[in-house]
N, C-alpha and C positions, 0 to 999 in steps of 0.2 A: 526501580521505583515501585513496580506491580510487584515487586518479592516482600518487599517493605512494607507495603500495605496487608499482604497478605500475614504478614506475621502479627504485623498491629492488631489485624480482626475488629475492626470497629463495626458499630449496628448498620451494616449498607443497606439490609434488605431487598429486595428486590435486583438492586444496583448492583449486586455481587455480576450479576451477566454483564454489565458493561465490562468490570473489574477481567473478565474471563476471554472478552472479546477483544480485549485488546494486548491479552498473553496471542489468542489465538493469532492476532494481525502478525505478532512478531514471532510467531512459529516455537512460540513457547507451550507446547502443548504439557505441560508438567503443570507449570502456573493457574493456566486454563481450568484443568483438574482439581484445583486447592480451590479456584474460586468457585467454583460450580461445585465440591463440597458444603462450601461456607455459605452460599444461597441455599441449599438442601437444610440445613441446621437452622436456618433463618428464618426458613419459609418454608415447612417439611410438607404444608399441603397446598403446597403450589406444585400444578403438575409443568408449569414450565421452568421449574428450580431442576425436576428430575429428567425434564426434556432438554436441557443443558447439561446435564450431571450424563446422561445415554450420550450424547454428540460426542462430548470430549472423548469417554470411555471408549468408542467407539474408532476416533483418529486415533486412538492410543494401542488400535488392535484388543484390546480389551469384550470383545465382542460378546462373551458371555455375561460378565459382569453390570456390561449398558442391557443387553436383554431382562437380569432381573433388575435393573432398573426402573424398564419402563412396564414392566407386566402385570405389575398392581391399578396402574392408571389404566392399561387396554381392558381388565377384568371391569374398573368401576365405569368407560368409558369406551363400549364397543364401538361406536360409530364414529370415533374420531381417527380422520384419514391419515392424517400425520404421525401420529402414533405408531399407526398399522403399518406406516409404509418405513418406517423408521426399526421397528420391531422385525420386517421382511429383508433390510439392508444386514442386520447383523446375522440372522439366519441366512442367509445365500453367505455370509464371509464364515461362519461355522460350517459350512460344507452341509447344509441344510434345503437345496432347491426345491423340493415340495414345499417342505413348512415355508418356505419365504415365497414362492407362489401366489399360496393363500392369504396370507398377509399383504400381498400388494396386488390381488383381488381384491380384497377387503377393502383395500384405500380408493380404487378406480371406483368401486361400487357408491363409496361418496361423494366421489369428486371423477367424473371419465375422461376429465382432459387433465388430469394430474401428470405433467410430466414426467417427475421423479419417478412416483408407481409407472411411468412405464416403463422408464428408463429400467428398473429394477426386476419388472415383468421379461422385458423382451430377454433379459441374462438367463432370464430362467426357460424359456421355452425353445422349441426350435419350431419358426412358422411354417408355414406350409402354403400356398397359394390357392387363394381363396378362401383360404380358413377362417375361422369368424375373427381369432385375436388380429390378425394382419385387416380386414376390415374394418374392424372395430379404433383400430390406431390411425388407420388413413383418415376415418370418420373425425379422431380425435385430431389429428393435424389442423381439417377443414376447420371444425371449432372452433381452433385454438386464435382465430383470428379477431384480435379484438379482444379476448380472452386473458391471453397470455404476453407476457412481454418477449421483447427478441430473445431474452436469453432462454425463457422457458419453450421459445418455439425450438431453437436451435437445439435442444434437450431432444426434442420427439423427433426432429428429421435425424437426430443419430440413431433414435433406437426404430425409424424404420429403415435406415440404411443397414442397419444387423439384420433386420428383421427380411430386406431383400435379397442380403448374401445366403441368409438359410433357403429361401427358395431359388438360390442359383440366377437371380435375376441382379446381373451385376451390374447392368451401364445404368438402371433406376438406383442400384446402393449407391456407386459415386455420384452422381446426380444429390442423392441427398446428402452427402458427405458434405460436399461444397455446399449446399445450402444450409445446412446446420453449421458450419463454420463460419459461415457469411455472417449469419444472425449472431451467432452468440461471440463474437468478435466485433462486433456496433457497437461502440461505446467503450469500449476495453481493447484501444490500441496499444501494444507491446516496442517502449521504447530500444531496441537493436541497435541503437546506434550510441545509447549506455550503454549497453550493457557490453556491447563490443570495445568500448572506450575501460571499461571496468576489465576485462581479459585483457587488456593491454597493459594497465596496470598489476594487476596483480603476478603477470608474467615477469614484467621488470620489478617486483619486489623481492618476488622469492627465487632470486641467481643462487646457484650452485654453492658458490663460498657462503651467503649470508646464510643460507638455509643451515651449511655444513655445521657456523658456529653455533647457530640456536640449538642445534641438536646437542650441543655440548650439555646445554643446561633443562632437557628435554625429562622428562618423566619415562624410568625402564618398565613400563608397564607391558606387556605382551597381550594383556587378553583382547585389545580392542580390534577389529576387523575392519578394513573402509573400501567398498564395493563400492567402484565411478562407470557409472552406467548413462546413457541417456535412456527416457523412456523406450517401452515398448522393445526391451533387449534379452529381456528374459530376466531381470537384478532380482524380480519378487519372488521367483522359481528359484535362485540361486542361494538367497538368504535365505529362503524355507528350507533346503535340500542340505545349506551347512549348518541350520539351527537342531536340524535334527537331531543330534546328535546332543544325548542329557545335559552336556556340562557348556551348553552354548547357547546364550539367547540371542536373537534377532529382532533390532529396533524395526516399526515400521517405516516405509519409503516414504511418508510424511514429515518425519520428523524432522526439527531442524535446531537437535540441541548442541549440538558441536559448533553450527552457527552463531547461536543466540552465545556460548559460553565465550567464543571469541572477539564477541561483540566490540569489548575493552581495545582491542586493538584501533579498532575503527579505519581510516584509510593509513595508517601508521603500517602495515602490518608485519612483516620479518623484524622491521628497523625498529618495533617496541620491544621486542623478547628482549628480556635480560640475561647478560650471559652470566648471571651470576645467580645459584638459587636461593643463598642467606644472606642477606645483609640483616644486620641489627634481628633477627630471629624471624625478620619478616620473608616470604616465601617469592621466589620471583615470577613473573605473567605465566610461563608455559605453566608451571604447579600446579599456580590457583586456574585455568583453563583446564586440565586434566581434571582435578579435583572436583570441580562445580560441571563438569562433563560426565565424567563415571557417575558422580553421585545421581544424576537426576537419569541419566541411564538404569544403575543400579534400582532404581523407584520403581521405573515404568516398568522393569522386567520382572522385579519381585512378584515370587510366589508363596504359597505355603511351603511346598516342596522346594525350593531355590531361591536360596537370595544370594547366594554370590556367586560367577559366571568364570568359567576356565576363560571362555571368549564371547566377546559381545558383536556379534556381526551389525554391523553399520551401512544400511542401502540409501542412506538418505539423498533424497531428489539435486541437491546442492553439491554433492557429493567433490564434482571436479573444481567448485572454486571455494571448498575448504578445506582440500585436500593437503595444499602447503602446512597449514597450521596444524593438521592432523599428522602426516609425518613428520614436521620439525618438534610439536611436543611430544610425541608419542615414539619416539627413535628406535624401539625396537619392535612397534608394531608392524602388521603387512597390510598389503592394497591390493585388492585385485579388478581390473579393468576387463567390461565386457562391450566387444565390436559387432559390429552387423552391417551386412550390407547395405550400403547407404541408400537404395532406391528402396529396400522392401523397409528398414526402417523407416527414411520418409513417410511413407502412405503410411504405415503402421501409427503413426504417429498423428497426421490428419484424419484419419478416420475415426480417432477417439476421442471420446467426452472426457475432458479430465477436471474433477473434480474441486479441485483446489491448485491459484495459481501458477497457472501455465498458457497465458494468454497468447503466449507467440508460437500459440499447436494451433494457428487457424487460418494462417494466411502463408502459402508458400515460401516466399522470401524470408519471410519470418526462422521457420523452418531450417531452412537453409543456414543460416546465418548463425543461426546459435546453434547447429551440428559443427558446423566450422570450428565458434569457440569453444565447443565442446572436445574438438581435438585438437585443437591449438593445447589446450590446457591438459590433457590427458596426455600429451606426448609429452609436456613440459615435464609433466613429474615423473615419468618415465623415463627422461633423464638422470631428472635431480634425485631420482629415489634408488633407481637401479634393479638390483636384484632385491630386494623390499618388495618388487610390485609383479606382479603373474598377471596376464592378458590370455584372456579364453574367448572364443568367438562363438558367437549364439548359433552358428550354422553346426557346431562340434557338438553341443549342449541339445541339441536337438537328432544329429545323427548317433552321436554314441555318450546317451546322456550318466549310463554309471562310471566311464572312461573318462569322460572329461569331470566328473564329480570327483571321484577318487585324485586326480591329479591338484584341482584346488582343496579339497580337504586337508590332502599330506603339507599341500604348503603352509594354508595358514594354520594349519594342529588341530585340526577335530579329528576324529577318527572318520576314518576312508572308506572302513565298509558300511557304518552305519549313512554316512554320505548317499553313498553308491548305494545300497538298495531303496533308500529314499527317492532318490533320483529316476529310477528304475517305476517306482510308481507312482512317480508324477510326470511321467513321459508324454501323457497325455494333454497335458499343458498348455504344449507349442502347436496341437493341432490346428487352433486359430487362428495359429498366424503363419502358415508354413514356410520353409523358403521357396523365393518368385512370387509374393504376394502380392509384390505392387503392380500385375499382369492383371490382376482383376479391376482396375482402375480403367484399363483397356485405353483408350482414346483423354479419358478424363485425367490421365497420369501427366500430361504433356506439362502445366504448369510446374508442377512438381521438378520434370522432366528440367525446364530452362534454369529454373531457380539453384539445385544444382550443380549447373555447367555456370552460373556465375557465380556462384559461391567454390568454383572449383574441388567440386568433391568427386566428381564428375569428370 
């Protein structure tokens, strides 16, 4: 219905952001993009037409394109902090740490208990103990009281939990780890006992026979690529290191258009594929899913230089439970699964801010429970898919990262040495998170610790 609309283009004005916001809810970030166009056209000197038109650009990995977005409104409007710190977000993801610095100086400088700028600040610095930035954030914590709501507190006890791992003061990091998860987890319980009910489902949908026959009427496409990762595993180093290579783009870890194309299926899912692809001239489900999948692929990757892709690397965050639908229409595409050891991914995973839905990164058992169905469902396709699917472990990606590059290259067809020397200079990557990470949690790991041993991971 939001495609519908968007094609109709009637005069919303203004309203084009709700039109956008609720592609956004359904992880239609393509949709998002037309409406936050069509508000720009509508309302060209509205700077929050192009402060939605930067957002979307920017989940789209589009980072440059949101920068000249917003660079006309920071020239006529120096002192607005959201701008600046919006302008500081896409400079730090262009590999820009000074320029994004200053920019989310610029925003603190308006606002000192801005969470976000600090959130954005502390990426860029490495504190030091007693330094004025590490004061200056404790200062803005005290502030924040009354100030801020729980989610925005929970923001700043994460970026001084970084901010105490750079001064080596680690039992103060976990200390605010658990309290920035406390906070920004208030109000945003993560229903587990769906979503575990949903992996049980979808396990008993897609059995080896039902999947085998959909494949019958699947689309021979090869270029598309689907990396099943849980966070914090290394997926965005891996899609960066196979996109390398000129004739492969890489969606961002956001996206969730393979989701939204398969939407049609709804709780139906193996049991709607038709095993037949024409009837009456009409095309049957896997097609039009492939079809309205690559094409809005195809969009987001387009460039001047390339618009059409040998291979489309796919990290996205849903990865393990649309995995079915991704190899039954895609039957000669490949998957590659990446593992880690399950206590340094725990914490790896607690200790971060994540930006967009991932409410069950805040509370232990939470944690727990959906690493479980996250191999519940990773092993299922591994099964069902075979030799289709390569499994690389983030401790190899990190000890011998052009060796383990080159190995996933050759499989899904990029080329191997551009991979591997890629690989080779983003080595640097995994220093944050080494392996034995979760050793710095010390004493504060213990929850972590039980949750687990009842989730059996353990």
């Amino acid at each position: 219905m939001t495609h519908r609309l968007l094609d109709a283009a009637p005069p919303l004005g203004g309203r084009w952001a709700e039109v956008a916001d609720a592609a956004l809810e359904m992880g239609d970030e393509v949709g998002a993009l037309r409406a936050a166009q069509a508000y720009t056209r509508a309302m060209p000197n509205d700077v929050q037409a192009w402060t939605w038109l930067a957002a979307v650009q920017a989940m789209l990995g589009q980072h440059e394109a949101a920068l000249k977005s917003l660079e006309p409104w920071i020239l006529d409007r120096p002192g607005d902090g959201g701008l600046q710190f919006r302008a500081g977000r896409c400079l730090y993801s262009l590999g820009r740490p000074r320029q994004a610095e200053m920019a989310f100086r610029r925003a603190l400088a308006v606002d000192p208990v801005d969470a976000l700028a600090w959130e954005g600040l502390s990426a860029c610095l490495t504190f030091e103990t007693g330094g004025p930035e590490l004061l200056q954030l404790e200062k803005a914590r005290i502030q924040a009281d009354g100030k801020l709501n729980n989610h925005q507190r929970g923001i700043l006890s994460y970026a001084l939990s970084k901010a105490y791992r750079d001064t080596g003061d680690l039992d103060v990091a976990a200390i605010r780890v658990t309290e920035g998860a406390a906070f920004i987890r208030d109000g945003k319980p993560f229903d587990v006992n769906m979503h575990e009910s949903a992996i049980e489902g979808i396990v008993g949908d897609y059995k080896l026979k039902c999947v085998e026959a959909g494949m019958e009427s699947g689309v021979p496409d090869t270029r598309p690529v689907m990396i099943i990762a849980p966070p914090e595993s290394g997926v965005e180093w891996l899609a960066t290191v196979l996109s390398a290579d000129p004739s492969a783009g890489a969606l961002v870890r956001t996206n969730g258009l393979l989701w939204l194309s398969s939407a049609r299926l709804g709780d139906r899912g193996a049991a709607a594929m038709s095993p037949v692809e024409n009837i009456n001239g009409r095309s049957g489900v896997s097609a039009e899913i492939v079809k309205q999948y690559l094409r809005q692929a195809e969009d987001v990757l387009a460039t001047p230089e390339q618009d059409r892709w040998r291979r489309i690397i796919d990290p996205t965050s849903v990865s393990e439970m649309v995995a079915g639908v991704f190899g039954m229409c895609l039957p000669m595409a490949k998957l590659v699964r990446i593992t880690r050891n399950v206590r340094d991914l725990a914490w790896s995973i607690y200790r971060t801010r994540y930006r967009r839905a991932r409410h069950w990164t805040y509370h232990p058992d939470d944690i727990a429970r959906v690493l479980a169905c996250h191999n519940t469902l990773a092993d299922h396709w591994q099964a069902v898919f075979g030799n289709r699917m390569i499994t690389v472990r983030y401790e190899d990606m990190l000890a011998e990262p052009r060796e383990t590059a080159h190995r996933v290259a050759r499989f899904v067809g990029v080329d191997a040495d551009i991979a591997g020397a890629e690989a080779w200079l983003r080595a640097e990557h995994f220093k944050s998170s080494p392996v034995g990470v979760h050793a710095e949690a010390e004493g504060r790991f213990e929850p972590l610790q039980a949750a687990l041993e009842r989730s059996a991971l353990i």
